[in-house]
C-alpha positions in Angstrom: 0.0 0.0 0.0 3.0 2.4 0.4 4.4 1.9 -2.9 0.8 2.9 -4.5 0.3 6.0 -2.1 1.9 9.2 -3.7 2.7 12.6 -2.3 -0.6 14.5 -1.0 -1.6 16.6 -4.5 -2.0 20.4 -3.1 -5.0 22.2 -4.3 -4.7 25.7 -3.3 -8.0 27.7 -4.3 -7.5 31.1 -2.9 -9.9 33.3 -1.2 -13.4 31.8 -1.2 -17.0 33.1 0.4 -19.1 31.5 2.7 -21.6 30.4 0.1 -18.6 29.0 -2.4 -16.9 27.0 0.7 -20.6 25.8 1.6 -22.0 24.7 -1.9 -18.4 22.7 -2.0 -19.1 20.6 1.1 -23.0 20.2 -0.5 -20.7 18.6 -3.7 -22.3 21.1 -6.2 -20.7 24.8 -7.8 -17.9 25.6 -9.9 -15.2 25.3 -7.1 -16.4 21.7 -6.6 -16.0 21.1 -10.5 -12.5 22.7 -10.4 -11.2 20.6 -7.8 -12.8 17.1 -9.5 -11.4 18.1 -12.7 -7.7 18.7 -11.1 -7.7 15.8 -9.5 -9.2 13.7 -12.7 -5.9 15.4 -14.0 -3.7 14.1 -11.7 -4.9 10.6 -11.2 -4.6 10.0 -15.4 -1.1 11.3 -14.7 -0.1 9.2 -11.6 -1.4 5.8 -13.8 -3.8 3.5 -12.8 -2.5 1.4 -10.1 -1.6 4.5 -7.8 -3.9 7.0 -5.8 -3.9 10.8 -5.3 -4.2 12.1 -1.9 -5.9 15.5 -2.0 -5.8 18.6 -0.1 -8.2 21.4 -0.5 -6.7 24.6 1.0 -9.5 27.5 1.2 -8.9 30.8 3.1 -11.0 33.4 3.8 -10.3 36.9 5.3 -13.0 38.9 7.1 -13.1 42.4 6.6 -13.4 45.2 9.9 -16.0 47.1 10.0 -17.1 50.2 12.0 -15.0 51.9 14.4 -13.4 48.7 16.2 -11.7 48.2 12.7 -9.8 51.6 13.3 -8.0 49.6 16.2 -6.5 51.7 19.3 -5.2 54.4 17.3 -8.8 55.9 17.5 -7.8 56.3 21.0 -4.6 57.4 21.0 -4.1 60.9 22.5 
């Protein structure tokens, strides 16, 4: 079994919303189609007696709003 098991295949996606991130764990939406069609790619290259391990990575950076995104320096004297 370790001589079929390859390197973990990285998918990094970028910044993603909520509703992208959630329609991917429902298994529908375009980031769900680009991941299955990276990985089709990578298991046709890997041959047919070895499997791809993926990993999905997904970030996703709030924004601050209002006055608590101005930090201390609104208070700063």
């Amino acid at each position: 079994m370790k001589d079929s098991l390859q390197a973990p295949h990285v998918i990094h996606l970028g910044k993603k919303s909520r509703k992208e991130i959630k329609r991917y764990k429902q298994g529908i939406g375009t980031m769900h189609m680009e991941v299955q069609h990276i990985l089709s790619q990578a298991k046709t290259q890997a041959g047919p007696d070895k499997e791809v391990l993926p990993v999905v990575v997904v970030h996703r950076k709030k924004k601050k709003k209002g006055l608590l995104a101005m930090g201390s320096r609104l208070f700063d004297f």
